[in-house]
C-alpha positions in Angstrom: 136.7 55.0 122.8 133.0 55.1 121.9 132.3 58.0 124.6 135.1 59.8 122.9 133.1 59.7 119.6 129.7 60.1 120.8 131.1 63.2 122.5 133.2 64.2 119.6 129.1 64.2 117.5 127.7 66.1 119.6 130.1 69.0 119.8 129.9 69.1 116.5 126.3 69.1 115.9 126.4 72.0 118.4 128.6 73.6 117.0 126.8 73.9 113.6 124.0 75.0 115.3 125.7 77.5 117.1 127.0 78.8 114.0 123.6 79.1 112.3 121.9 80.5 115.4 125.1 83.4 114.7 123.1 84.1 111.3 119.8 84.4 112.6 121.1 87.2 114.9 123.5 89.0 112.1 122.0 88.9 108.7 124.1 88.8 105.4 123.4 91.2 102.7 123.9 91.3 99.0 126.2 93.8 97.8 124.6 95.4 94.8 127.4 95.3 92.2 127.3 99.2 90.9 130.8 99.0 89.7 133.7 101.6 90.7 131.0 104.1 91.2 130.2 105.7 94.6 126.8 104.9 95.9 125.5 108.6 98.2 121.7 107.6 98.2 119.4 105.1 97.2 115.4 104.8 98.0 112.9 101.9 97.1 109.9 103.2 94.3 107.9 100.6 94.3 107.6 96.3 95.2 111.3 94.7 94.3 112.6 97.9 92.6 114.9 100.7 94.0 116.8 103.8 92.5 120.1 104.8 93.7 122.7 107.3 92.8 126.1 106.2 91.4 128.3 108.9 90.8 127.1 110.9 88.0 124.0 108.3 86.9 120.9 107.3 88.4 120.4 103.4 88.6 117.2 101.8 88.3 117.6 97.9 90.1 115.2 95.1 89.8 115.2 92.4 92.8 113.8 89.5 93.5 114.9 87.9 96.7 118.3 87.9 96.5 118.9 88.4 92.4 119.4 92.1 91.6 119.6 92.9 88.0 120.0 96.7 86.7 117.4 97.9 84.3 118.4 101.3 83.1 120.5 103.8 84.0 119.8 107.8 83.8 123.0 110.4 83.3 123.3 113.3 84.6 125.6 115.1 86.4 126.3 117.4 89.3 123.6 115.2 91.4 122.6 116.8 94.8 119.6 114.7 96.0 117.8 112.1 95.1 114.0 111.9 97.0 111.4 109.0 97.0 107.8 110.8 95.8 104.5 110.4 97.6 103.1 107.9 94.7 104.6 104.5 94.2 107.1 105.1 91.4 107.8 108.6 91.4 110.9 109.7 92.6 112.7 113.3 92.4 116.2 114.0 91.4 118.0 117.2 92.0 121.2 118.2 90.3 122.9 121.3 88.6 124.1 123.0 91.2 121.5 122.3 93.7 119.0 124.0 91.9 117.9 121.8 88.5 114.6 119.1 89.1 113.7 116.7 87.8 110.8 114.3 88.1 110.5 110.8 86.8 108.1 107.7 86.9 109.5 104.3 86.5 107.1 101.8 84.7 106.6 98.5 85.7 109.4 97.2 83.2 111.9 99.3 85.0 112.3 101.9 82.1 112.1 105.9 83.6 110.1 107.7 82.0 110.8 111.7 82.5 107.9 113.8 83.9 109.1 117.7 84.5 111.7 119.6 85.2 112.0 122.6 87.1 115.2 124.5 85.9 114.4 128.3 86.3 116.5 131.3 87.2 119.5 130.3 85.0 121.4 133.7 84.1 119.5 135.9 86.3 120.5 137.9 89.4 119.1 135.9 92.0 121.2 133.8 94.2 120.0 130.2 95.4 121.3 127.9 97.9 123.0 124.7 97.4 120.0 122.6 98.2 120.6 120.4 101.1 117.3 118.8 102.3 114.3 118.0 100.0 110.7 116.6 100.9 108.7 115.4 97.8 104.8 116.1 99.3 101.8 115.1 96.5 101.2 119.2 96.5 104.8 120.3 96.0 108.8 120.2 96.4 110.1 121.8 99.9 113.9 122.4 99.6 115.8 123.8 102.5 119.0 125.9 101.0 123.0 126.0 102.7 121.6 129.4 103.9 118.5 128.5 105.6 116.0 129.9 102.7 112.8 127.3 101.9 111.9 127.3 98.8 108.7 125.8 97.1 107.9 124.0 94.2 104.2 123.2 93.1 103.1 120.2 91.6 100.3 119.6 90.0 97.4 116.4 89.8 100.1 115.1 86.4 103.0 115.6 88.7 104.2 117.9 86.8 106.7 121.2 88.5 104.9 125.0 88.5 105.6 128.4 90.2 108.4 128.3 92.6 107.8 130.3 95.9 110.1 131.4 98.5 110.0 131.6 102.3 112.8 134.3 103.2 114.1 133.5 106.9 117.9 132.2 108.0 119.5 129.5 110.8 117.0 127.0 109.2 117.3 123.9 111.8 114.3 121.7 110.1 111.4 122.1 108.2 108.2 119.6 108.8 105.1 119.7 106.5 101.7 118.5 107.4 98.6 118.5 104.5 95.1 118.3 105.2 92.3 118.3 102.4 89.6 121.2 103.0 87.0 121.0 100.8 86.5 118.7 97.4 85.0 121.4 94.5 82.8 118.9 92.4 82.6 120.1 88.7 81.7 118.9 85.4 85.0 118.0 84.4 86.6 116.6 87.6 86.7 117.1 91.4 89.3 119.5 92.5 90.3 119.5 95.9 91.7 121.6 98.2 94.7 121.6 100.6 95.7 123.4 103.5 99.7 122.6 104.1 101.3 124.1 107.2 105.1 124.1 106.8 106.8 124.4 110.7 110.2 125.9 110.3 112.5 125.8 113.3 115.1 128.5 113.3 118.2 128.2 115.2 118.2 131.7 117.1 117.8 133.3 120.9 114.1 132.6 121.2 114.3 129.1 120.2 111.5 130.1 117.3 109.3 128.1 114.6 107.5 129.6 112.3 104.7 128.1 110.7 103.4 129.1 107.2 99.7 128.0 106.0 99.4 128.2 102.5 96.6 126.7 100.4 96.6 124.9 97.3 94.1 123.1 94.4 95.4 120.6 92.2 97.1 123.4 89.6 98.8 125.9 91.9 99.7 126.7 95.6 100.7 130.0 97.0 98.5 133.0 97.0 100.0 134.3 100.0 101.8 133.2 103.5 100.3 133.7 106.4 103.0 133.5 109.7 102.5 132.4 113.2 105.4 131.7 115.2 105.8 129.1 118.2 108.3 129.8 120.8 110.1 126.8 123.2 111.7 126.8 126.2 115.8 125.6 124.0 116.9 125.0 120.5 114.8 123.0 118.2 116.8 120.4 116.1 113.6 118.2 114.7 110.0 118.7 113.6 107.9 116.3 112.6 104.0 116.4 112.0 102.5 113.1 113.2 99.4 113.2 110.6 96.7 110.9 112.5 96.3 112.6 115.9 97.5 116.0 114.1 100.0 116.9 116.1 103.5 118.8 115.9 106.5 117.0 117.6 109.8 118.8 118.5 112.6 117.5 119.4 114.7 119.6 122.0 118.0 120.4 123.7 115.7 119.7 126.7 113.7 116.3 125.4 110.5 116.1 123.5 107.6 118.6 123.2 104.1 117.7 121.5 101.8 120.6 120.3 98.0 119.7 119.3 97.7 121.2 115.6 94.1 122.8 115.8 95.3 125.5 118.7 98.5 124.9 119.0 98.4 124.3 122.4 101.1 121.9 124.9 99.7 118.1 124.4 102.8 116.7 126.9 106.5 117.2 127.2 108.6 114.7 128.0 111.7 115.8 129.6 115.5 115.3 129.2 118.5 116.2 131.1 120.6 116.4 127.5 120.2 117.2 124.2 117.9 115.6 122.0 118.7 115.0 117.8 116.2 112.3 116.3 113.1 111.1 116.4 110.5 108.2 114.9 107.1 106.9 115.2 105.2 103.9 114.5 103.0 103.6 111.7 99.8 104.0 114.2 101.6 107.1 116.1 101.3 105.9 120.0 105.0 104.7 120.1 107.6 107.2 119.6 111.7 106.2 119.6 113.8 109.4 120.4 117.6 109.8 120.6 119.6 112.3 122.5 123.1 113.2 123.2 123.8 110.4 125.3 123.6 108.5 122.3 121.0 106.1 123.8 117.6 105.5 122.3 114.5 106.1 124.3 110.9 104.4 124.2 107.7 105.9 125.3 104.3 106.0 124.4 102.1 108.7 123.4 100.9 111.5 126.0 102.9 109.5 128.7 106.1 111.0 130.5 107.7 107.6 131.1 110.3 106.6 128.6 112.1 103.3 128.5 115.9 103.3 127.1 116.8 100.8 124.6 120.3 99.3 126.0 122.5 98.9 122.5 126.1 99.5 123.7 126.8 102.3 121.2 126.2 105.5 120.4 123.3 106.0 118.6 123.4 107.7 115.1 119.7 108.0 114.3 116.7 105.7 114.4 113.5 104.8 111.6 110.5 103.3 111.9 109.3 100.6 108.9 106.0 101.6 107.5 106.0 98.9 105.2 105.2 95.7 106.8 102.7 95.9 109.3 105.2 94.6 112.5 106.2 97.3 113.7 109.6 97.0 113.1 112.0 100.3 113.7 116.1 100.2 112.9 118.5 101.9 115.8 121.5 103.1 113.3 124.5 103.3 115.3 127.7 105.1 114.7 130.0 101.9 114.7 127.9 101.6 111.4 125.9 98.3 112.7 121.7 98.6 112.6 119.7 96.8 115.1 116.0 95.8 113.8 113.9 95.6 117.1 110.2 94.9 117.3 107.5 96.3 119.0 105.3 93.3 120.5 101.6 94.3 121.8 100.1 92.6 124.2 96.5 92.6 125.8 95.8 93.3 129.5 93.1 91.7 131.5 91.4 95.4 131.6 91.3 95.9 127.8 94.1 97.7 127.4 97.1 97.0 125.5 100.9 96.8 126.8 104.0 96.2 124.6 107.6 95.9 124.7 110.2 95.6 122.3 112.5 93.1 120.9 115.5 92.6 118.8 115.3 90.8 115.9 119.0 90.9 114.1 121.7 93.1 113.7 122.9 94.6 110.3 127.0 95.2 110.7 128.6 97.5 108.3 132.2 98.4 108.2 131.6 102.6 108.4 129.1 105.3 108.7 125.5 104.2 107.1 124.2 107.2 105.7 120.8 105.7 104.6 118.2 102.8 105.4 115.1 102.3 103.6 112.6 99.7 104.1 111.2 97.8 100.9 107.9 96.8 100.9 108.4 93.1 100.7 110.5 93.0 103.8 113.7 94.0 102.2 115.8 96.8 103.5 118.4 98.9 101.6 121.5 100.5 103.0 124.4 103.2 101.8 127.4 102.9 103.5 131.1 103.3 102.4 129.7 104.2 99.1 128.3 100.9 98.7 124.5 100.1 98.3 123.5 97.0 100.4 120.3 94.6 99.9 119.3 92.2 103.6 116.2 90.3 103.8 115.6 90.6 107.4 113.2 87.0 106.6 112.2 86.1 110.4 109.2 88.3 110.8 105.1 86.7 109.3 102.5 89.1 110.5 99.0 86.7 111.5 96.4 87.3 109.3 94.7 89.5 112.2 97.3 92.1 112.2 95.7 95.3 112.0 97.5 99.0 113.0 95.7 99.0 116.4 97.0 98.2 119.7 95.9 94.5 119.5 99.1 93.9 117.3 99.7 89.8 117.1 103.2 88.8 116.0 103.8 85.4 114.7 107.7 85.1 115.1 109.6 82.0 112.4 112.9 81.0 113.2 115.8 80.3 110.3 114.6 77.3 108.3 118.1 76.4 108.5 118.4 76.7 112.6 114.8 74.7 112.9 116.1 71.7 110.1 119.3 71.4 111.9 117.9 70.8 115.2 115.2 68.6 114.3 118.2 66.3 112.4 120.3 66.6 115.4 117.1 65.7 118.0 116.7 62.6 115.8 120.0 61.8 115.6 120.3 62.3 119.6 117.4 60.0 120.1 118.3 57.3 117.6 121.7 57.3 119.1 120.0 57.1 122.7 117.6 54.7 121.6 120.5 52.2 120.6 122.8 52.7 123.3 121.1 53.8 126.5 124.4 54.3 128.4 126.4 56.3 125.8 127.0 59.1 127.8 128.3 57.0 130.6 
């Protein structure tokens, strides 16, 4: 009778451990309670504060932890895009057709405070695109149009919109922009620097061609003329992104991954595929890259090396993201079952000075359809859209050391569930005490 109960207490602690061990592995989010409203889009602006788009309004939430609270709300209507600016706090919304932007700041409080608007060409003969893709750069606005046009908007030092400019080509696959100051003018009256952007423009056509457009621009204007030099691969470029510390140009391929050195131009490595390849990411200190390619799986590799290492997640993958934000080298694999896996990347030191790493998950994020968007807070939070719904998860496992720096020597401290490590600790005692007064209750 006694074994019976013994037994019977120590299935059940099991069990409850089992069953918190289950949350450590799939975290619970907060629904953020927007209404009957469809959520399309939502980014972070700054610590504990995120706008997102809910039907014809733009929300402004306040979180901390787990309580949200919504602070303002901005109407509008016809909304397009809503884009995350290059300073904490700014963000960029883009309604009327495709074609009407605004900028706003939010203040500390949560209140937005409008900044300029950009709402030209309204009743003359030319024709824009819907507007489709946006990048918010501290120089200017880069919209890529249903069409394939890109189209400029420069900002000034006060943020606010100037001249627009257009870049006349068609089959517009992806645009990538990279800045670089030149030269600082000092004056009596302030310091005005200088920027050389290069915009890489990958068209969709029979020589597999990407332009690339150096324009300069000061702190009140850019433009002044385009100058062209085109790129030619050996398939279809689907991706471009500039990877702004080692100044290089990666394309993603429908035959793998192809790295060009900025300065000349010139082949840095390619790494080769046997499908198509869509997606691509990099780590905050550019030497890991995560691609994905028709197979659906995710690949790891490492900066100018051709070895790549596929991450095994059982489903299709939709596309992938790297967290710049917390200094662990996190990075989100966003199936198409709708469920996100967090992995890690964990460095190691070798004997010979150098560094290895390899990855590991951390917990999955399920959702019930297609996530359209992921953004990482910086206090560890991340926000999802999917279904129409915005979702806050505190991924709350991951304390960088104090030595954790964006070189190879990455040191990752890893803290289990405080409910997991209480629970055990009861149970160990309880197992002990229980031991400790009858030594043959298992017997």
């Amino acid at each position: 009778m006694k074994t019976t109960i013994y037994i019977g207490v120590i299935t059940f602690i099991f069990s409850l451990l089992e069953v918190y061990a289950e949350e450590v592995r799939y975290l619970k989010p907060e629904e953020v309670a927007t209404g009957d409203c469809d959520v399309w889009n939502a980014v972070f602006t700054t610590e504990n504060q995120f706008v997102l788009t809910c039907g014809d309004s733009a929300e402004v939430w306040q979180t901390g932890g787990f309580e949200t609270e919504r602070q303002n709300v901005i109407h509008d209507t016809g909304w397009t895009d809503l884009v995350k600016g290059p300073e904490n706090s700014y963000f960029a919304t883009i309604s009327g057709g495709g074609f009407k932007i605004k900028i706003w700041k939010v203040t500390p409080d949560g209140n937005p405070v409008f900044v300029s608007v950009h709402d030209n060409y309204k009743g003359t003969e030319t024709r824009f695109d819907k507007i489709h893709s946006v990048v918010f750069d501290k120089n200017a606005l880069f919209m890529m149009g249903d069409t394939g046009f890109v189209y400029i908007v420069g900002l000034d030092k006060a943020m606010k919109l100037g001249q627009l400019f257009t870049i006349h080509t068609r089959n517009v696959t992806s645009v990538a922009i990279d800045t670089k100051v030149t030269k600082v003018a000092d004056t009596n009256i302030t310091k005005v620097a200088d920027t050389n952007i290069t915009l890489a423009i990958a068209l969709d056509n029979s020589k597999h061609q990407v332009i690339l457009a150096n324009l300069m621009s000061n702190q009140e204007s850019i433009g002044g003329g385009f100058k062209y030099t085109s790129l030619f691969y050996p398939s279809t470029v689907r991706k471009l992104l500039f990877v702004p510390d080692d100044r290089l140009l990666a394309a993603v391929t429908d035959s793998g991954f192809e790295f060009r050195h900025v300065n000349d131009w010139s082949k840095a490595y390619h790494i080769a595929s046997s499908v198509n390849c869509t997606d691509i990411s990099y780590s905050k200190n550019g030497d890991i890259f995560v691609g994905v390619c028709d197979d659906k799986k995710a690949y790891l590799f490492r900066k100018g090396r051709s070895s790549i290492a596929s991450i095994e997640v059982f489903n299709p993958v939709h596309f992938i993201k790297f967290d710049w934000n917390s200094g662990v080298n996190r990075f989100a694999v966003v199936l198409d079952s709708g469920n996100i896996v967090l992995w890690k990347l964990i460095y190691e030191g070798m004997s010979d000075g150098r560094a290895s790493y390899y990855q590991s998950k951390i917990a999955t994020l399920r959702h019930n359809g297609t996530v359209e968007k992921i953004e990482f807070g910086s206090s560890g939070q991340i926000l999802t859209v999917s279904g129409g719904k915005a979702r806050l998860w505190d991924e709350g496992v991951l304390i960088p050391s104090e030595n954790t720096t964006d070189s190879d020597e990455h040191h990752l401290l890893v803290r289990k569930s405080g409910q997991v490590g209480s629970l055990t600790n009861i149970s160990m005692i309880f197992l002990a005490a229980l031991a400790a007064a009858h030594p043959n209750f298992l017997e």
